[in-house]
Structure formats: structure tokens, C-alpha cells
Backbone bond lengths (Angstrom), bond angles and torsions (degrees), N, CA, C in turn:
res aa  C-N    CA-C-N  psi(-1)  N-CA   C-N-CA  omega(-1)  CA-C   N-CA-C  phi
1 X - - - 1.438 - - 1.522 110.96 -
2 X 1.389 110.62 -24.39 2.117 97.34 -154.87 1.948 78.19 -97.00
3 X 1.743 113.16 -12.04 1.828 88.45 160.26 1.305 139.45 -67.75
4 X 1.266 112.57 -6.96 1.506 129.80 172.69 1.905 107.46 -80.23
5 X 0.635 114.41 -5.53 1.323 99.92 -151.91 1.786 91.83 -104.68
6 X 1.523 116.12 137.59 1.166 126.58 -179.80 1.601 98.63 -96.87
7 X 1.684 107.16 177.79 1.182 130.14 -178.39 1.900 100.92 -119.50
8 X 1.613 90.84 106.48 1.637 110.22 177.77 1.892 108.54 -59.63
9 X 0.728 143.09 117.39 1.771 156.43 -170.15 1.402 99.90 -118.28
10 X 1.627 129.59 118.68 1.794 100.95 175.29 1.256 88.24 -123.36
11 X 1.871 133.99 12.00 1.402 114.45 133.33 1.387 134.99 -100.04
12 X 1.698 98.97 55.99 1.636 104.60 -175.73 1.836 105.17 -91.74
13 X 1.114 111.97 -27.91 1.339 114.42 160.66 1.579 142.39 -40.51
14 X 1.591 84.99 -74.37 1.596 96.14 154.68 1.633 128.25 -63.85
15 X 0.977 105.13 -22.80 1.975 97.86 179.58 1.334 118.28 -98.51
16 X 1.685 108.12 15.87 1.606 128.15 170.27 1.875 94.81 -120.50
17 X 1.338 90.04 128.35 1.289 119.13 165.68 1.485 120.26 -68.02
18 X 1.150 129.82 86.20 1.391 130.57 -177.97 1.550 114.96 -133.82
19 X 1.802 113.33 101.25 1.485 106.99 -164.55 1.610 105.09 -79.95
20 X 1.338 137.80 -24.76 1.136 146.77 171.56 1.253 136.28 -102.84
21 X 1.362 95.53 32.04 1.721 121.42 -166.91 1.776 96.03 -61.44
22 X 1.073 138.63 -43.73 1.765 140.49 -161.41 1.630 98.47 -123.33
23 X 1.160 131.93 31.85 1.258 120.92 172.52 1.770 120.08 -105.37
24 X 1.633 96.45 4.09 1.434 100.54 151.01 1.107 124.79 -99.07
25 X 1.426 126.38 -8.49 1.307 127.22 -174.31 2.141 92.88 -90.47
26 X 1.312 121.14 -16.61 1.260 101.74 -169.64 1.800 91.48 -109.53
27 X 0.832 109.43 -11.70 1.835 102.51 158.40 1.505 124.82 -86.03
28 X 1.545 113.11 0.31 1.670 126.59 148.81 1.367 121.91 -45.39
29 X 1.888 79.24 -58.48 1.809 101.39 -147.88 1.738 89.80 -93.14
30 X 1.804 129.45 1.14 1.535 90.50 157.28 1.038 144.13 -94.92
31 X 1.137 119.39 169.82 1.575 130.21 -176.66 1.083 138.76 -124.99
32 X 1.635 121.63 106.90 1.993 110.22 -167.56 1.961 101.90 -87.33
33 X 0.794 92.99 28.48 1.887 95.52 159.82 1.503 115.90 -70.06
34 X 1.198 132.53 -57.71 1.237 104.19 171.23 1.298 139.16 -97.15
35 X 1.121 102.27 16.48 1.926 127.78 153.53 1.830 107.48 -81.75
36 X 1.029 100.99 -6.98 1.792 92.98 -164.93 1.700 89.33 -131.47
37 X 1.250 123.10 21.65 1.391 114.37 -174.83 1.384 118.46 -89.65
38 X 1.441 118.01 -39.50 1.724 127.93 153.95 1.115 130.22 -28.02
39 X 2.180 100.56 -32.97 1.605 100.08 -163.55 1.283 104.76 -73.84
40 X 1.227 111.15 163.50 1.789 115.82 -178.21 1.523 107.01 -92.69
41 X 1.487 145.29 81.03 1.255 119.41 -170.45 1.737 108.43 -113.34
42 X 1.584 110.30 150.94 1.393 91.73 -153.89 1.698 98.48 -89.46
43 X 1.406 113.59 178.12 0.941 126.09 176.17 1.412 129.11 -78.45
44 X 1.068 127.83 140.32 1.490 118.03 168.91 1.450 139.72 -41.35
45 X 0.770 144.12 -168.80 1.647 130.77 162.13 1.625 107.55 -95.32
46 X 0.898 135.53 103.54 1.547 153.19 -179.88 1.507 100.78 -64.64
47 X 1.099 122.09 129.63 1.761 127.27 154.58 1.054 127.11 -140.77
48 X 1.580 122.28 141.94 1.161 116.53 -174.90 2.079 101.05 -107.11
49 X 1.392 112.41 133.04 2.099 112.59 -176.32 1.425 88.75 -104.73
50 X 1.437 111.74 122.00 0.985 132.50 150.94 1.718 108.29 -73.60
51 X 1.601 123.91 170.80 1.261 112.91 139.66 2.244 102.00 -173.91
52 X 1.245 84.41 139.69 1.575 106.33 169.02 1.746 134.61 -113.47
53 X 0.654 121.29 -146.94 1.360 105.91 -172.40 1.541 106.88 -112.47
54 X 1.472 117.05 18.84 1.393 111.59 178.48 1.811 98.40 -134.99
55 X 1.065 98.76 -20.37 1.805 106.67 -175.58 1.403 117.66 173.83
56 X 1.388 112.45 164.10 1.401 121.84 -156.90 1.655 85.95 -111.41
57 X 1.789 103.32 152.34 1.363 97.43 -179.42 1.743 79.25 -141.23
58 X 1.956 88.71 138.49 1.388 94.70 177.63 1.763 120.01 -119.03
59 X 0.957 104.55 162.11 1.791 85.38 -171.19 1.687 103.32 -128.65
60 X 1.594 130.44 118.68 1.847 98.24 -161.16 1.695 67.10 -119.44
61 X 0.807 81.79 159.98 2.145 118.99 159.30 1.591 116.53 -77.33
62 X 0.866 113.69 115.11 1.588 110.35 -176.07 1.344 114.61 -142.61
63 X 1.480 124.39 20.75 1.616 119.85 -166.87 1.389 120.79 -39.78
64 X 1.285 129.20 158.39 1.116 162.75 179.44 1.701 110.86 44.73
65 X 1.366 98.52 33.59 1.894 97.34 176.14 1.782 94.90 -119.51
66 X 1.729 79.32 144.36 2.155 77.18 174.12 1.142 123.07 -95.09
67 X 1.294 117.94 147.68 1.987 115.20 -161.96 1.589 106.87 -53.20
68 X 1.492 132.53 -9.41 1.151 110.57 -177.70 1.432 108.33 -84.65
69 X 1.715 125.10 -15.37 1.389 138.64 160.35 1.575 109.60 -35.95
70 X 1.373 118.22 -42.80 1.357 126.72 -137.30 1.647 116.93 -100.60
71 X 1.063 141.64 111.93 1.386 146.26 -138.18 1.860 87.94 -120.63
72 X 1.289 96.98 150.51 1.609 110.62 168.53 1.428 112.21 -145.42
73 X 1.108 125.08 131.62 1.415 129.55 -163.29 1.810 105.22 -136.23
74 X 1.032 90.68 99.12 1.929 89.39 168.28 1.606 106.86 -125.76
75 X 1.643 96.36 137.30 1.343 112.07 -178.84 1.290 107.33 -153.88
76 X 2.002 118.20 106.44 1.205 109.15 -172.16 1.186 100.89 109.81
77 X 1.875 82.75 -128.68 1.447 120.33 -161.91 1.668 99.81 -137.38
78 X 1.339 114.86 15.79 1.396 121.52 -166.37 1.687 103.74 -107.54
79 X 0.882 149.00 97.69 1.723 143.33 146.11 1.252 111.39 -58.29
80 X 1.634 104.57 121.75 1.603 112.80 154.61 1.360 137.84 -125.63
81 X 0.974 137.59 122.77 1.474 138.62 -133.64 1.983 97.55 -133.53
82 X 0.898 119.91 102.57 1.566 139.42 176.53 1.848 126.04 -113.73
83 X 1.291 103.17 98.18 1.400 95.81 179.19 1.332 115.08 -115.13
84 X 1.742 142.64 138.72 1.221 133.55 147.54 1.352 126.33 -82.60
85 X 1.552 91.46 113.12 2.018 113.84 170.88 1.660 93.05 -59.96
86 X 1.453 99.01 145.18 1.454 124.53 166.79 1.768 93.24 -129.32
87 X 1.382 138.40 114.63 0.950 98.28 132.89 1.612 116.21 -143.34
88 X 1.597 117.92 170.74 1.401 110.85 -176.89 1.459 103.75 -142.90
89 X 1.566 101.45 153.70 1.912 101.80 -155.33 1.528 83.33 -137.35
90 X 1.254 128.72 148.15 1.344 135.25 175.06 1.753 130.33 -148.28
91 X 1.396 127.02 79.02 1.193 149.04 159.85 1.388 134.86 -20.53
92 X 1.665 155.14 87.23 0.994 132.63 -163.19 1.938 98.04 -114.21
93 X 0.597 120.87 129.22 1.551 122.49 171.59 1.529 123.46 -132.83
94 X 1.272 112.23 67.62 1.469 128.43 -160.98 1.284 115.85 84.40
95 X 1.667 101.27 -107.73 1.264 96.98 -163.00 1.836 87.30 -103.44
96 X 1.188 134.57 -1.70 1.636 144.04 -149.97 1.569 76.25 -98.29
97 X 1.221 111.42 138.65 1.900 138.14 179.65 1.676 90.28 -128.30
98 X 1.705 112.59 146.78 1.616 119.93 175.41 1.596 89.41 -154.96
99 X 1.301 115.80 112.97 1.607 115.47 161.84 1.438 93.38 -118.28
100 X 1.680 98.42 147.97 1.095 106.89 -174.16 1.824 88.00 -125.19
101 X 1.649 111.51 162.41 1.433 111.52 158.83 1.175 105.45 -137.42
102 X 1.339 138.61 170.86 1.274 136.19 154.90 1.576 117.03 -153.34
103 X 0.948 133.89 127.35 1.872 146.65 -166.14 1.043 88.49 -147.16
104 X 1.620 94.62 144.80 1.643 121.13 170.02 1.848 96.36 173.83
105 X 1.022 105.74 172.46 1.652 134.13 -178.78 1.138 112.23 -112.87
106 X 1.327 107.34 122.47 1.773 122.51 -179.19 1.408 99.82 -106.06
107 X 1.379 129.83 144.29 1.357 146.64 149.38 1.495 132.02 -116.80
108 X 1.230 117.28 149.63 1.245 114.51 167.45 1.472 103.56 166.89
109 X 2.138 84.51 127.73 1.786 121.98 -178.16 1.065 94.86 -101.11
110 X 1.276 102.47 167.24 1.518 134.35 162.94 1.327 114.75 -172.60
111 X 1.675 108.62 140.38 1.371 103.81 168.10 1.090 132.10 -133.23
112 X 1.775 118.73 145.97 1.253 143.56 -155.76 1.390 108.13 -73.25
113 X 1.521 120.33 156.09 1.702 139.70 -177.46 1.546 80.75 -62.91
114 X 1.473 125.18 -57.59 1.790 112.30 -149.76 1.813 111.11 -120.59
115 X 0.849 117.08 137.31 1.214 113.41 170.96 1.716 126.71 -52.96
116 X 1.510 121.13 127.82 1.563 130.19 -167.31 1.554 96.97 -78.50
117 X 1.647 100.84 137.89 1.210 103.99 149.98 1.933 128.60 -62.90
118 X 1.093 108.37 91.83 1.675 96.13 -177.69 1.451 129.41 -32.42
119 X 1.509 95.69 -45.58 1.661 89.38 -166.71 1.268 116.07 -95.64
120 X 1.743 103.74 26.21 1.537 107.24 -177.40 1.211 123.24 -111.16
121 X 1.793 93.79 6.91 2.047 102.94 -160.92 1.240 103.08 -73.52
122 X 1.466 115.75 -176.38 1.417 118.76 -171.53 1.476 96.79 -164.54
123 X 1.359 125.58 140.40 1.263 120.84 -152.31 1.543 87.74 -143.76
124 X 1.410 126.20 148.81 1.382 121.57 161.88 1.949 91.78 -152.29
125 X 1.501 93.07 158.01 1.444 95.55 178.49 1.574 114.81 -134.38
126 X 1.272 137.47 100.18 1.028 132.66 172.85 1.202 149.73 -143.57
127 X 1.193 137.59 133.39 1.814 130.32 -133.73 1.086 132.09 35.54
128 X 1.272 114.55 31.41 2.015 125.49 155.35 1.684 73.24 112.59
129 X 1.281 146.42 -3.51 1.820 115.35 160.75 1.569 119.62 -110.24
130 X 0.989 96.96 148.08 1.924 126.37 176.74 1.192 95.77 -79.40
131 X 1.681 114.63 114.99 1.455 102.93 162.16 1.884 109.30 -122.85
132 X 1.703 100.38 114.42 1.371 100.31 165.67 1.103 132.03 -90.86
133 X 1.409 105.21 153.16 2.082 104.46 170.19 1.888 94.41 -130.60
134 X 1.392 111.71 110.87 0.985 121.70 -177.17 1.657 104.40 -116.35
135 X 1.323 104.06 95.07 1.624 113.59 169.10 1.240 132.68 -67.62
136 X 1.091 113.97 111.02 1.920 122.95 178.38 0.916 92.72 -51.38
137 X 1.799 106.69 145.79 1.169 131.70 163.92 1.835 126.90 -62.57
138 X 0.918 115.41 136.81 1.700 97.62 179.18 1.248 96.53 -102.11
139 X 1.687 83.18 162.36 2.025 101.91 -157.41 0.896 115.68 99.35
140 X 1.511 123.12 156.81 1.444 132.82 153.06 1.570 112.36 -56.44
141 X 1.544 98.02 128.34 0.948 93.36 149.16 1.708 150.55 -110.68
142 X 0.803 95.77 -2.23 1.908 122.46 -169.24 1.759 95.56 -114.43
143 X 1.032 116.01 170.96 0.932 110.52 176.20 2.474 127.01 -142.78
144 X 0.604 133.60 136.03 1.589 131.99 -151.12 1.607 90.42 -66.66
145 X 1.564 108.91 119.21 1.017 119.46 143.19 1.812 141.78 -66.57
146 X 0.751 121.09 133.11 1.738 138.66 -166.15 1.684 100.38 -78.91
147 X 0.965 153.86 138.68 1.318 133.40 166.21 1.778 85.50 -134.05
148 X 1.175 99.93 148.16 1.515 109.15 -166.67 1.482 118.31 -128.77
């Protein structure tokens, strides 16, 4: 046992030369958050899954895109929800002009305990929300494994 045992030094630090001894601990702790706080970046598609014993109802957030933008994809037990942002912002300050544009494609899956009936969904879109009614399938679907 007393070969295990080291010899504690608490000026072993200082009598070693080390100019970059803590410069990983302060390249941890930085942060471009408040250098990057101005930027405008958009949000994801937000949803809230309901679910009952006949179907799951989902509700996503999607402001300022128009439902023909808006894609729905179910396969399974998989939801996929795809919208294209358009947007354009425009500034006059005398004689100084600023148009801005911005496009891109938002996504967002998730997947459900039970598999959706497809041809039963129902989709409505209104004031920047997606409202689904995605009906479980009846029946089993999975089936009991045997383990032997």
C-alpha cells in the first residue's frame, strides 16, 4: 500500500514553466452568443403531439409560409413536416435603400408509439399553425415475439 502513495508538492505548478497551462479551460468557457445575437436565425418548426386512444393530434408552428409551401409526409410511424420560408424585409432611410431576402427549407420528423392510418389524415393550416389528426391504425400492429 505505502507503494501507491505519491508525494503531494503544492509548489509543483509554479516551479514548472507552462505559458498555456489554462488556455483550454478558457477556450471551453467561450462563447459567440453575444457576437451572434443580432443575427436573425429562424426557428425550427415547433410542435406540440397530442394523443388518445383513436389518434394523435399534432399542432406545428409555421408562421408566415403559405399552405401550398407546406409538405406532409407520413410513412409508418414516421411524421414529416417540410416548409419553404420566403422571406423579404425592406428599409428606406432617406436616400439609404436595405432589402433583405431570405429562403431556405425547414424540416422536422418524429416518430410515433403506433403506426398512422394514411388515408385518414387530415391536415388544416391556419394563422402560421399546422393542425394534424393522424389516426392509428386498427389492429395489431407488431407482432409477439417467442423467445426460446
Amino acid at each position: 500500500m505505502a507503494n501507491h502513495l505519491t508525494r503531494f508538492d503544492p509548489f509543483a505548478d509554479i516551479a514548472r514553466f507552462e505559458p498555456f497551462n489554462g488556455l483550454e479551460d478558457w477556450f471551453r468557457d467561450f462563447s459567440l452568443r453575444p457576437a451572434l445575437r443580432d443575427w436573425k436565425i429562424e426557428p425550427r418548426i415547433k410542435i406540440d403531439v397530442l394523443e388518445n386512444d383513436a389518434n394523435y393530434t399534432v399542432k406545428a408552428e409555421i408562421p408566415g409560409v403559405k399552405k401550398e409551401d407546406i409538405k406532409v409526409d407520413v410513412q409508418g410511424n414516421v411524421v414529416s413536416i417540410a416548409a419553404e420560408l420566403k422571406s423579404e424585409s425592406e428599409e428606406k432611410h432617406g436616400k439609404q435603400l436595405r432589402t433583405e431576402r431570405a429562403y431556405g427549407l425547414q424540416r422536422r420528423s418524429f416518430t410515433l408509439d403506433h403506426e398512422v392510418d394514411e388515408a385518414k389524415v387530415q391536415a388544416h393550416y391556419s394563422d402560421g399553425v399546422l393542425a394534424l389528426t393522424l389516426p392509428k391504425k386498427v389492429g395489431k400492429t407488431g407482432r409477439q415475439i417467442t423467445i426460446s
